[in-house]
C-alpha positions in Angstrom: -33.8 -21.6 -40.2 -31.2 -21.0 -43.1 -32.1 -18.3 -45.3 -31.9 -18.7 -49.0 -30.5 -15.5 -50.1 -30.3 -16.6 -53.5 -33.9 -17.4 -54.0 -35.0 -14.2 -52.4 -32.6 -11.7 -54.7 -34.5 -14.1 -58.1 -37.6 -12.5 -57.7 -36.8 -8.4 -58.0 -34.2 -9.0 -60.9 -37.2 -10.6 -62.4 -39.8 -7.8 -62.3 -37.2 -5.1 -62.7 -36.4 -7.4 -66.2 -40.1 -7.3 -67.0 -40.6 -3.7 -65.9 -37.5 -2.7 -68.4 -39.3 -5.3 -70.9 -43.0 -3.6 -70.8 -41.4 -0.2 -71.1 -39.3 -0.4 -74.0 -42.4 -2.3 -75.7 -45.0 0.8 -74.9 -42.1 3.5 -76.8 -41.2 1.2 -79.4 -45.4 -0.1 -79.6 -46.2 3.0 -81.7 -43.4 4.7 -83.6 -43.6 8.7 -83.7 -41.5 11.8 -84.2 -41.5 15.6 -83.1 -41.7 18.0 -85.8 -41.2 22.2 -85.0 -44.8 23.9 -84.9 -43.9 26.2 -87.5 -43.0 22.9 -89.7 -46.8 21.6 -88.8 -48.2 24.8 -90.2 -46.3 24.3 -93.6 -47.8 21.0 -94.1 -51.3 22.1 -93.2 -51.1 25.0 -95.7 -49.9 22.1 -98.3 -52.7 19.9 -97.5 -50.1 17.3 -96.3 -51.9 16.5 -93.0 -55.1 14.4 -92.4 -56.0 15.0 -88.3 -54.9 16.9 -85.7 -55.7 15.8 -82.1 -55.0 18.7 -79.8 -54.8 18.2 -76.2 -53.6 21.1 -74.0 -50.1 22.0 -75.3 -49.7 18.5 -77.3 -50.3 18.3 -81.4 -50.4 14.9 -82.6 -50.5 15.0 -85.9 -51.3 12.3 -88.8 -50.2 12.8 -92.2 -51.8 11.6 -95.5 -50.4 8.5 -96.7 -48.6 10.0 -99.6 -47.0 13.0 -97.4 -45.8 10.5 -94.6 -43.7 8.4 -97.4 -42.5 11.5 -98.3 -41.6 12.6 -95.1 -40.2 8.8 -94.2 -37.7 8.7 -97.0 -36.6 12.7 -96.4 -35.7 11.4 -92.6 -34.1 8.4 -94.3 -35.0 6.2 -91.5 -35.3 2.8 -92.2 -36.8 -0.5 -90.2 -39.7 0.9 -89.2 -42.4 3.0 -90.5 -43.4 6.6 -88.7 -47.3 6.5 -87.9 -47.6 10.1 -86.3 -45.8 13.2 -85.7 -45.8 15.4 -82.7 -45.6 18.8 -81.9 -46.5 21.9 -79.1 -48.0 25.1 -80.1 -50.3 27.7 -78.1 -52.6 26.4 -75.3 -55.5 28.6 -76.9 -56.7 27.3 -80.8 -57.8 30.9 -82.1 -60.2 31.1 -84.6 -57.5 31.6 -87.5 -55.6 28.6 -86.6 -59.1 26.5 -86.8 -59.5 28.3 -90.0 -56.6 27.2 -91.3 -56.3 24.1 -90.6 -59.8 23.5 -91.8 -58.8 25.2 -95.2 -55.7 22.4 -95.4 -58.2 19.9 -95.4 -56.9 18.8 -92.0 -59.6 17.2 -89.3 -59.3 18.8 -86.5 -60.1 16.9 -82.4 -60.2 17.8 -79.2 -58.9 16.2 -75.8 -59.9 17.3 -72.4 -56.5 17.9 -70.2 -57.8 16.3 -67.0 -55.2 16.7 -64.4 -54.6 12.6 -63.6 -53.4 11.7 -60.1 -49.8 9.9 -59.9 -51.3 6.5 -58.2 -53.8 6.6 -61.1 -50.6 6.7 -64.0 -49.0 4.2 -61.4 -51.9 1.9 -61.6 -51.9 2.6 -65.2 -48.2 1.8 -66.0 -47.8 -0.7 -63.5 -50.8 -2.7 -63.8 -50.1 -5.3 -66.7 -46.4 -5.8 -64.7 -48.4 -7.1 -61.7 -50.8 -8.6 -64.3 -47.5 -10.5 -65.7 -45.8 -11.3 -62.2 -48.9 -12.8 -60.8 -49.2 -15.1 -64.1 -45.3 -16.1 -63.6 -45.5 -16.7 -60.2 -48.3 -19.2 -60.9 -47.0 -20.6 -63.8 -43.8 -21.3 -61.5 -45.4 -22.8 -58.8 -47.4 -25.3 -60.7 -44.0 -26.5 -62.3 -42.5 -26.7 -58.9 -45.3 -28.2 -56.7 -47.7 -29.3 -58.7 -49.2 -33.0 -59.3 -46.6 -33.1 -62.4 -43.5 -31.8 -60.8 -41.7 -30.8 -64.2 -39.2 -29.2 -62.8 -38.3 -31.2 -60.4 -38.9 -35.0 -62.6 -35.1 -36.3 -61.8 -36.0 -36.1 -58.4 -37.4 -39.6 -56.6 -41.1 -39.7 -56.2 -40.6 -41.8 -53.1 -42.9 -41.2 -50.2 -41.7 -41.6 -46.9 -44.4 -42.7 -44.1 -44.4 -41.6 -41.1 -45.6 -43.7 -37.8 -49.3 -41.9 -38.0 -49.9 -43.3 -41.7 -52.0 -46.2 -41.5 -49.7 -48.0 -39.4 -49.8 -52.0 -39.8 -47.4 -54.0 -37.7 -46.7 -57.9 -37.6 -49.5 -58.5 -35.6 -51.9 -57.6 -38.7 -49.6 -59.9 -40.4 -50.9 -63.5 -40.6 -50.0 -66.6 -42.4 -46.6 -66.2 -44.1 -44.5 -66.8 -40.3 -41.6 -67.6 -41.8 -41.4 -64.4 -44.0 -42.0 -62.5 -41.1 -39.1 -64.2 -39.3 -36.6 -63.4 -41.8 -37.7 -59.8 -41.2 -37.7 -59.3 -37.7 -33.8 -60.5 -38.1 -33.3 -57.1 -40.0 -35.4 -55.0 -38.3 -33.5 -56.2 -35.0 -30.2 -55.3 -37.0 -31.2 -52.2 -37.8 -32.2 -51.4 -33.9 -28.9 -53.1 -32.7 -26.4 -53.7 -35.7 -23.7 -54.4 -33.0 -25.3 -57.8 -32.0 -24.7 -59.3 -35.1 -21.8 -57.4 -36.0 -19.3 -58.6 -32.9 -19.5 -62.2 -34.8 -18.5 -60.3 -37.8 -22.3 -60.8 -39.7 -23.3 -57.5 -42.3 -26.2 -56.5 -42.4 -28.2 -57.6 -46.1 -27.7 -55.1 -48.6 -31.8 -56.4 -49.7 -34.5 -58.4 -49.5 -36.7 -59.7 -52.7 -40.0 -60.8 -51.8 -41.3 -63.4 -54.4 -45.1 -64.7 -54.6 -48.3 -65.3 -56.5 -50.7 -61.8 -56.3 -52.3 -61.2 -53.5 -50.1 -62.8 -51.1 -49.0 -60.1 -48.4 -46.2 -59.1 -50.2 -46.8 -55.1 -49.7 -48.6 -55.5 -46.5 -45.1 -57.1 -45.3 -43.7 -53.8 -46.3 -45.9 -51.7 -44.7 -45.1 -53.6 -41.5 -41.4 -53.4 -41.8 -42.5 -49.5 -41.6 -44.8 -49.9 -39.1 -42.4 -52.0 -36.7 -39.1 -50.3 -37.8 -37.8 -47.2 -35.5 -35.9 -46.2 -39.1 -36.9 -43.8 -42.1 -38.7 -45.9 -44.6 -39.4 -44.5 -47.9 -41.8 -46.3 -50.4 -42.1 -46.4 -53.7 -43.4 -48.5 -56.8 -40.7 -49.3 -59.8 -43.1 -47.8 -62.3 -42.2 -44.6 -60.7 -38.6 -44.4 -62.0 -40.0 -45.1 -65.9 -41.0 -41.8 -67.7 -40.8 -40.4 -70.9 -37.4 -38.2 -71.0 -34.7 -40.0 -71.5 -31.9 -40.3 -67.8 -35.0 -39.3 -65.7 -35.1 -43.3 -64.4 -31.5 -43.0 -63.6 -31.5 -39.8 -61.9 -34.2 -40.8 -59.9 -32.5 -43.6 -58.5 -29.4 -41.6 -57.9 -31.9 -39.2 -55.6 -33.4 -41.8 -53.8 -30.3 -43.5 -53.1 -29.1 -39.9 -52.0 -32.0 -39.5 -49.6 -31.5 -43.3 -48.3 -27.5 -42.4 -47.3 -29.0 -39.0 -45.7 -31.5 -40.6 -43.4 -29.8 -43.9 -42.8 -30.0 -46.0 -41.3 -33.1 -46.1 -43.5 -35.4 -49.1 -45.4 -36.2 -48.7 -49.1 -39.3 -50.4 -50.4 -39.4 -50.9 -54.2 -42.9 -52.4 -55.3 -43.5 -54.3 -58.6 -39.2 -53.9 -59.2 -40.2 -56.2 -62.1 -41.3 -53.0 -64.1 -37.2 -51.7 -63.7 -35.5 -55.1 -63.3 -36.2 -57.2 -65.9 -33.2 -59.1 -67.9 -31.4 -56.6 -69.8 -31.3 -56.7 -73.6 -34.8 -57.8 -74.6 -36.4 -54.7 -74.8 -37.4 -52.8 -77.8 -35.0 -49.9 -77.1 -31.5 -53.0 -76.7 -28.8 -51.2 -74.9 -29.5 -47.9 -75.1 -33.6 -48.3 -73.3 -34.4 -46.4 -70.9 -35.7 -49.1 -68.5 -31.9 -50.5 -69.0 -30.1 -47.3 -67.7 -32.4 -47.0 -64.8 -32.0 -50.8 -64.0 -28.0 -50.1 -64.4 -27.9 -47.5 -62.0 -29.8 -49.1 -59.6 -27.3 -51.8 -59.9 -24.6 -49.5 -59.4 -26.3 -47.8 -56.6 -26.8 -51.0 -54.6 -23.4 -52.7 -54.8 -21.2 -50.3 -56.8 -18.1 -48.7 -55.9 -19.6 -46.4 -53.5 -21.3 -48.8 -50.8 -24.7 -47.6 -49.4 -23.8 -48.3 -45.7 -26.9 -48.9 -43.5 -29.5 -48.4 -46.6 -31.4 -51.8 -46.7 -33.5 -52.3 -49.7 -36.7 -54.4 -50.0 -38.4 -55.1 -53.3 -41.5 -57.2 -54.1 -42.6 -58.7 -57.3 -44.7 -61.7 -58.2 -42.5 -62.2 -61.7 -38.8 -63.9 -60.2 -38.3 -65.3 -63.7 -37.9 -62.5 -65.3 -35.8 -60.4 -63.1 -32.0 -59.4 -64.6 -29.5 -62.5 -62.9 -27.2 -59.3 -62.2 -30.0 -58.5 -59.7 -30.1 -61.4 -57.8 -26.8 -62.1 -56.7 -25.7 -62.2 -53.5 -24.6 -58.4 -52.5 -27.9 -56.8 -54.0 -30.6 -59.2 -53.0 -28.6 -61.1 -50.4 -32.0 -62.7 -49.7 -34.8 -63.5 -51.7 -38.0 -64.5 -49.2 -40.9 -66.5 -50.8 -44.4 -65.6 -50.1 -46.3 -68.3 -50.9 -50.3 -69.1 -50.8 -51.4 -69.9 -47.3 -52.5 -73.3 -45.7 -54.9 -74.3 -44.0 -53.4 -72.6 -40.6 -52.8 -69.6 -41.9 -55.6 -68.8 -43.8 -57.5 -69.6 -40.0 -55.0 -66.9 -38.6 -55.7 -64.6 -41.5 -59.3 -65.2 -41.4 -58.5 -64.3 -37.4 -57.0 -60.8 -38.9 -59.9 -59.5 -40.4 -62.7 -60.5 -38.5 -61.3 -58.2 -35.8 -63.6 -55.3 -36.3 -66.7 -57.4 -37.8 -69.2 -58.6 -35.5 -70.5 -62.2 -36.1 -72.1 -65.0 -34.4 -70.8 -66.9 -31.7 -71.8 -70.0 -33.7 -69.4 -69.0 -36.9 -66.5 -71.3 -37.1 -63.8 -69.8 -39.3 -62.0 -73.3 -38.8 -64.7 -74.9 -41.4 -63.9 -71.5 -43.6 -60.5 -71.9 -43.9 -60.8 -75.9 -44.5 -63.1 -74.6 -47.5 -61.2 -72.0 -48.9 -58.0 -73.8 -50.7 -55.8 -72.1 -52.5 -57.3 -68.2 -51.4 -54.6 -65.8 -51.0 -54.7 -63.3 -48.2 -56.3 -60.8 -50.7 -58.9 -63.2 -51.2 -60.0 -64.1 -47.8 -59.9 -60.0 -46.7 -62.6 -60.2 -50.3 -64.3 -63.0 -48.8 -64.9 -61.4 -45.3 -65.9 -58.2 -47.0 -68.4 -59.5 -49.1 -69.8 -61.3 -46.2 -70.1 -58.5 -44.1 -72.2 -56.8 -47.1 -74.3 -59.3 -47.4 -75.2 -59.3 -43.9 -75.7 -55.6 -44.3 -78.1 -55.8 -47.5 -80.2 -58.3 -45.0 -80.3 -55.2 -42.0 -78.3 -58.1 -39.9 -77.0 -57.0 -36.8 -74.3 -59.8 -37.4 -72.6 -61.6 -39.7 -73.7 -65.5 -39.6 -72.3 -68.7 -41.2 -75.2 -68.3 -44.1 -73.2 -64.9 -44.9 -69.8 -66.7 -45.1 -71.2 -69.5 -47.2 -72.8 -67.0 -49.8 -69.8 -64.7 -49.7 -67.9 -68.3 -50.6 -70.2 -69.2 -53.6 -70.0 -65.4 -54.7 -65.9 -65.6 -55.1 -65.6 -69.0 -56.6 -68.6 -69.1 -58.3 -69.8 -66.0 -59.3 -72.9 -64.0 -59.1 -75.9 -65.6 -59.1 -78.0 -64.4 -62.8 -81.5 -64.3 -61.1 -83.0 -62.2 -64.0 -81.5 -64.1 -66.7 -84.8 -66.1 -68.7 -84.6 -69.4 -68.9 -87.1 -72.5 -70.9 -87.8 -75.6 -68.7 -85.8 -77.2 -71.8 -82.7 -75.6 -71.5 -83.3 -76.2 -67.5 -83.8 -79.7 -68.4 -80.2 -80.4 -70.2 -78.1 -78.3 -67.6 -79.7 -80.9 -64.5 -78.7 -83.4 -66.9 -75.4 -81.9 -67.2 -74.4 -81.0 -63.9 -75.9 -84.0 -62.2 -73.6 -86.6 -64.5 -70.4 -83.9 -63.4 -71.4 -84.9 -59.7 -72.5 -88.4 -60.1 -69.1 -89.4 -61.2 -66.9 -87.3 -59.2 -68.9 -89.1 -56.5 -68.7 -92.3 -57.7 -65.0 -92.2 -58.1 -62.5 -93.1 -54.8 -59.7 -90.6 -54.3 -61.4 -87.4 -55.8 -62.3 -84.3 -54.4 -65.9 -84.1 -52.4 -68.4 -82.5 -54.6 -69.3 -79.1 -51.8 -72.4 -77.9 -53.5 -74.2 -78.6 -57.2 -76.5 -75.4 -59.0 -78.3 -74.7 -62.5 -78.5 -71.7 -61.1 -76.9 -69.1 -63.7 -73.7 -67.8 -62.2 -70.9 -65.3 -64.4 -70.9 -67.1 -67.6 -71.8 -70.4 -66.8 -75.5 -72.2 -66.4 -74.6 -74.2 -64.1 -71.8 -75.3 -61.9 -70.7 -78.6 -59.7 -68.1 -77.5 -56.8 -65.5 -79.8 -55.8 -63.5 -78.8 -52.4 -60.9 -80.6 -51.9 -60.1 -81.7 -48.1 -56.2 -80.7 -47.4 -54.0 -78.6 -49.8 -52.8 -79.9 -52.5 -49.2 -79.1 -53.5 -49.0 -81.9 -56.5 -51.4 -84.3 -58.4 -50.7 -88.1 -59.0 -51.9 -89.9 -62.0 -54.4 -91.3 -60.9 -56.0 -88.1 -59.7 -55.7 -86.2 -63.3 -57.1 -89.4 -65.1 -60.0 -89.0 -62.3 -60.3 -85.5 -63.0 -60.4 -85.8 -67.1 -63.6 -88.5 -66.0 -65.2 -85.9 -64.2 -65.2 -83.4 -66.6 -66.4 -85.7 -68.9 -69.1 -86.9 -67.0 -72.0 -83.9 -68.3 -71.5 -84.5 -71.6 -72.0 -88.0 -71.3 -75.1 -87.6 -69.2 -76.6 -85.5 -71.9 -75.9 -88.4 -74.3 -77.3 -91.1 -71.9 -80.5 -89.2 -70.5 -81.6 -87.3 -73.7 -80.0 -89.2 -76.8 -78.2 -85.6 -77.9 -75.1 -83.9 -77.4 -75.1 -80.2 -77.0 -72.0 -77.1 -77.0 -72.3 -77.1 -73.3 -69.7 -79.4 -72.9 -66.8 -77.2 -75.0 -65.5 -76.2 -72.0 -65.1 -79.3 -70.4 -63.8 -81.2 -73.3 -61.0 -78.3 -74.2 -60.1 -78.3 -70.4 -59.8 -82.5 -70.4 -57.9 -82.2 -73.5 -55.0 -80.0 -71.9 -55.0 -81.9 -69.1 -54.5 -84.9 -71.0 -51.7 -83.4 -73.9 -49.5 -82.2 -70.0 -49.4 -85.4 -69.1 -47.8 -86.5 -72.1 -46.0 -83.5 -73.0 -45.1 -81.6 -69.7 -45.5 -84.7 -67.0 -44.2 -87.4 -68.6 -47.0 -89.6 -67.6 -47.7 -91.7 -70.8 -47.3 -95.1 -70.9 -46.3 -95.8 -74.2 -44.1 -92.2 -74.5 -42.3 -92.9 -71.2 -40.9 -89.8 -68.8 -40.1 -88.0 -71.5 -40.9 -83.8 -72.5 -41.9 -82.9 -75.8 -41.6 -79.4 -77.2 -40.1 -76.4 -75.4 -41.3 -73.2 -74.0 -40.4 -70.0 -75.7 -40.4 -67.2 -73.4 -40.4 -63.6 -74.6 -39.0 -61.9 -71.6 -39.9 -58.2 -72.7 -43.5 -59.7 -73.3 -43.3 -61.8 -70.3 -45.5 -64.8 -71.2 -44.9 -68.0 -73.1 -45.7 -67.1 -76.8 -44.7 -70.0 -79.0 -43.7 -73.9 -78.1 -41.3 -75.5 -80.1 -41.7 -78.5 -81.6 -38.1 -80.6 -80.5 -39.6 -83.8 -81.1 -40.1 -85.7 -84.8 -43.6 -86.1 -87.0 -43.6 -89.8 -86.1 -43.5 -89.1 -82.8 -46.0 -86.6 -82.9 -48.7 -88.6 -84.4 -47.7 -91.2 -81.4 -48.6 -87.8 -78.8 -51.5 -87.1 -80.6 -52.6 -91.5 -80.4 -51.8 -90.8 -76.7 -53.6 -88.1 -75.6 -56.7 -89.6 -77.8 -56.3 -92.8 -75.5 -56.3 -91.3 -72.4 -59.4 -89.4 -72.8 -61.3 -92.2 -74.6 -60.9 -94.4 -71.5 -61.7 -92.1 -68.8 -65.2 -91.4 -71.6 -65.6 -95.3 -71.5 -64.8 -95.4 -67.8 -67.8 -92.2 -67.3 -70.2 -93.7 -69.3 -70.1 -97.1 -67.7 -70.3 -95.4 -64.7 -73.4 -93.5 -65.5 -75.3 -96.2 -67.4 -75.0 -98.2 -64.0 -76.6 -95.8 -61.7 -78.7 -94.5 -64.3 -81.8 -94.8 -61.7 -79.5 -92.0 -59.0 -78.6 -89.7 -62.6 -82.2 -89.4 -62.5 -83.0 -88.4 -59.0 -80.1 -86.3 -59.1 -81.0 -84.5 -62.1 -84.8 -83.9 -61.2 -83.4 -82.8 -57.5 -82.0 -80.0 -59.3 -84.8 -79.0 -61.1 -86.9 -79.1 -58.3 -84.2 -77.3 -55.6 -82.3 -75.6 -58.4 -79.1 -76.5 -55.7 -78.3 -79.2 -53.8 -75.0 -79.9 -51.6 -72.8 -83.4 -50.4 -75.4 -84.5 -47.7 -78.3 -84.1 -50.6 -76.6 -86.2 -53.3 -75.8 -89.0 -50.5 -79.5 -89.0 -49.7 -80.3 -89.6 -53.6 -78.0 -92.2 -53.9 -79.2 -94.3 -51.3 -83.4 -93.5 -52.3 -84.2 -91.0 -49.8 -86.4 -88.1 -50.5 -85.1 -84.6 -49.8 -86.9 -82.8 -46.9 -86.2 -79.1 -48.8 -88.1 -76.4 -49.3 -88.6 -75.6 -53.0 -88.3 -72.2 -54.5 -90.9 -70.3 -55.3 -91.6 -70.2 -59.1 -91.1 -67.0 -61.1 -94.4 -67.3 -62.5 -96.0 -66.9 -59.4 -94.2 -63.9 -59.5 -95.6 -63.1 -63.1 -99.1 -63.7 -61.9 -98.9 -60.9 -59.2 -97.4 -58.5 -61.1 -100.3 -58.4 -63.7 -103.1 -55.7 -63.1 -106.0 -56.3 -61.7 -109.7 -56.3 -63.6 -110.2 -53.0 -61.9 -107.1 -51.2 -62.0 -107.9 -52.3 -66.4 -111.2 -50.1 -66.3 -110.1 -47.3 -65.4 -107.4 -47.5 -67.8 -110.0 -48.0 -70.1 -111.7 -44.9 -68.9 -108.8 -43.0 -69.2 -108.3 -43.9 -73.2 -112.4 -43.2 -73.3 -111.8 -39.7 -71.9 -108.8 -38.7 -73.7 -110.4 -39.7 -77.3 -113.2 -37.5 -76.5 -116.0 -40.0 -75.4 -115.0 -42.0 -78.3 -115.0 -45.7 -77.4 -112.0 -47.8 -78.6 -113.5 -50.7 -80.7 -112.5 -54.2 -79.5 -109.9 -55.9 -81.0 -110.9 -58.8 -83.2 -109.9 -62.3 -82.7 -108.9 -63.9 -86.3 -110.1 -67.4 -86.5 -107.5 -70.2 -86.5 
């Protein structure tokens, strides 16, 4: 082990500086001067001195205010004012000397001489140094290693893992297999570089990992660690940010530093969007912060100095906004996309974490991942959790398909609002509602299957209709959307149809069919009449990172023809709706009461209504039934009664009268 002689010489130059430091403040605390005895006895025979504290051999005298400016401007000192004088006379105060100095006017005190020990003046003397050391030392050690780290806030707050740390490998990794082909290639480079190298290859400088939230991105990372024989240090961009002004910069210098110490090594940068973003629209310009940081981790990646052997591997979900110096080749020599999983990989993920949950035989995660479009691999780990509480709220031993199904309707629909009070007339007008949503979607060829209709309250809706759609779907057609804008039409128009009124439960509907139909003149180029053209532009703040303003690129005559366009497309799909309603106004019906009597109903159920059948369901079990059993009984009412009687004394209540009418 190297000693540091350095550090161990600091510490006793600093308490011999605060021993100096605490002894020149107790002589210069309380300014005094020695005056001869014979001196002391003029003054008391002048009436010049106000106490006398005699201990042993030691006179300390104070004089009255008057006699001790007199005596300060005889000495002529000057910057500080003398508060007592000091002298030695005879061990033995006769009674003449008391006399006199009792005749001056002069009050006289006595200190007992007890003889003190030299660890007791040690204590004494040395006890507020130890006092001050100890405070120091603490005050230094929470600079150094505490959760702030102030002196030490240029250095890199990266952690590096080690192979104990919750170690994740590839195999935990499912879904994303070409991702996790690209980085097997560098984690082979890194275990044998001279494979790739004989055909003259490099090895990639970094790796950007680009995807939608929730994707794997960071559990990729921690199986680079977790597969990679190499140091891998981890760390979140955010990290490098901080309110002194260089600190980003340094950091990144000290990272770098520990990188080219411990390569070959893997740097993982998380969120780099929070560093990286294009350079020049922030609020700071040139001179921000974020910029130098971002700056010298340009440098530091492909500068002069190459970083031999240091791979670095970001992740963000924000590729658009990242600086373009970034992303060229020699910094990010590869950017891998992480993308949403299909239908295979969200079985394989499903695979993942069902490893350590028990659950019936007869659970086929081949129908969950079929049902499940769209869910990220954060959302199926959320999906498998929730069902595994559920099971646990119910004292299962294990987790059926009922669990998975109400985990399902939990994350895309919500939590169901049992408590919230409903009247059987607002009841009434959400059956309406939803049923005229399902009616249609069902009615219409090419849409998605309706998976499951409710009124039950659920997050902020009353009701909901579920559509599922069979296969991913990477792009929609025209013909879809005009389907869809139908569909969302379809409650509104029900409500109209059944019960001659239109309520606000549509808003949602009608602002979301709206959009829908303005992108597919403006965005999509899907209007007839407009041709494939786009109208207005996007204007992007990047230091804001949204879209916060479209420009309007296009004339007033042609926007009065966009706004006639948009009108038209969502008039016809309302005419198409309503014509399809007002034919199968007899099914609306049944739908519509099914859901007042079943409160949900799924696919199988609405075919059955549509062809006449009756369902073979059990109905809920009013709330109040509930009510009924919850009111006390005729008996447990007496004695209440005989309670009030008892507390008033014997006194009975009089009986409340009924008013007539």
């Amino acid at each position: 082990m190297k000693t540091n002689y350095k550090s161990i010489l600091t510490w006793p130059v600093l308490i011999g500086l605060f021993f100096f430091l605490y002894l020149f403040l107790e002589r210069t605390g309380a300014p005094s001067t020695e005056i001869d005895f014979s001196e002391f006895l003029t003054r008391v025979d002048n009436g010049e001195v106000e106490e006398v504290t005699v201990k042993g051999l030691d006179y300390t005298i104070t004089l009255k205010e008057d006699a001790r400016a007199a005596a300060q401007a005889q000495s002529g000192s000057k910057g500080r004012e003398i508060q007592k004088f000091t002298t030695r006379g005879p061990a033995i105060v006769d009674s003449a000397l008391i006399d006199r100095m009792t005749k001056g006017g002069a009050k006289l005190r006595y200190q007992s001489e007890e003889h003190e020990s030299i660890w007791a003046q040690i204590l004494i003397q040395g006890l507020p140094i130890i006092v001050i050391f100890v405070l120091f030392f603490i005050f230094m050690r929470q600079l150094q290693t505490g959760g702030g780290k102030a002196m030490s806030f240029g250095k890199s707050r990266a952690r590096r893992l080690n192979e104990e740390q919750n170690k994740v490998t590839f195999a935990d990794v499912a879904g994303i297999d070409e991702a996790k082909e690209e980085l097997e290639e560098i984690i082979d480079f890194l275990k044998d570089p001279k494979k790739f190298q004989r055909l003259g290859g490099r090895i990639p400088k970094g790796v950007l990992l680009m995807g939608p939230p929730g994707t794997g991105k960071t559990l990729m990372a921690r199986a680079i660690a977790g597969e990679a024989d190499v140091p891998f240090f981890s760390i979140s961009g955010s990290d490098f940010v901080e309110m002194f002004v260089g600190v980003g910069a340094s950091r990144v210098r000290d990272l770098f530093e520990q990188g080219k110490k411990n390569a070959p090594c893997i740097i993982f940068i998380d969120e780099i969007d929070a560093v990286g973003r294009h350079r020049g629209a922030g609020l700071g310009g040139g001179h921000d912060e974020r910029e130098q940081t971002l700056n010298q981790l340009l440098v530091e990646m492909d500068g002069f100095e190459a970083n031999e052997n240091v791979i670095l591997v970001a992740a963000t979900n924000r590729p658009d906004v990242l600086d373009p110096a970034l992303l060229r080749p020699g910094r990010f020599d590869r950017r891998i996309v992480v993308p949403r999983p299909d239908v295979k990989g969200r079985l394989g993920i499903l695979k993942v974490h069902t490893k350590q949950i028990p659950i019936v035989p007869e659970v086929d995660l081949e129908v969950i991942a079929r049902g499940t479009p769209g869910f990220s691999g954060a959302d199926l780990q959320n999906l498998v959790n929730e069902a595994a509480l559920l099971a646990a709220r119910k004292d299962k031993e294990q987790v059926d398909m009922g669990d998975f199904e109400a985990a399902k309707d939990k994350v895309l629909m919500g939590v169901e609002r049992k408590s919230m009070i409903i009247s059987d007339e607002q009841k009434s007008i959400t059956a309406v509602h939803e049923a005229g949503h399902a009616l249609v979607a069902r009615l219409l060829p090419g849409t998605d299957p309706v998976h499951k209709v409710t009124i039950i309250p659920r997050g902020p809706a009353l009701g909901l209709t579920q559509q599922l759609p069979t296969e991913d779907r990477y792009g929609a057609s025209r013909d879809y959307l005009l389907k869809d804008i139908a569909i969302l039409l379809g409650g509104r128009i029900a409500e109209e149809i059944v019960r001659g009124e239109i309520t606000t439960g549509a808003s949602n509907d009608i602002e979301r069919a709206t959009d829908l139909a303005h992108k597919m003149v403006c965005e999509w180029g899907m209007s007839e009449k407009l041709g494939p053209l786009a109208f207005g532009q996007k204007e992007e703040e990047i230091f804001l990172g949204k879209e916060i303003s479209r420009t309007q690129n296009y004339s007033a005559e042609t926007a009065v023809q966009i706004d006639a366009e948009v009108k038209d497309i969502v008039m016809r799909q309302y005419a198409l709706a309503k014509e399809l309603l007002t034919s199968h106004r007899d099914v609306l019906d049944r739908i519509s009461q099914a859901l007042l009597d079943y409160e949900t109903i799924d696919s199988d159920d609405i075919d059955r209504l549509m062809k006449g059948e009756d369902l073979q369901k059990k109905k809920p079990e009013p709330p109040k039934a509930a009510e009924a059993e919850a009111q006390p009984s005729a008996e447990d009412q007496e004695q209440a009664k005989q309670k009030i009687i008892d507390a008033l004394g014997g006194l009975v209540p009089p009986e409340p009268q009924k008013v007539p009418g």
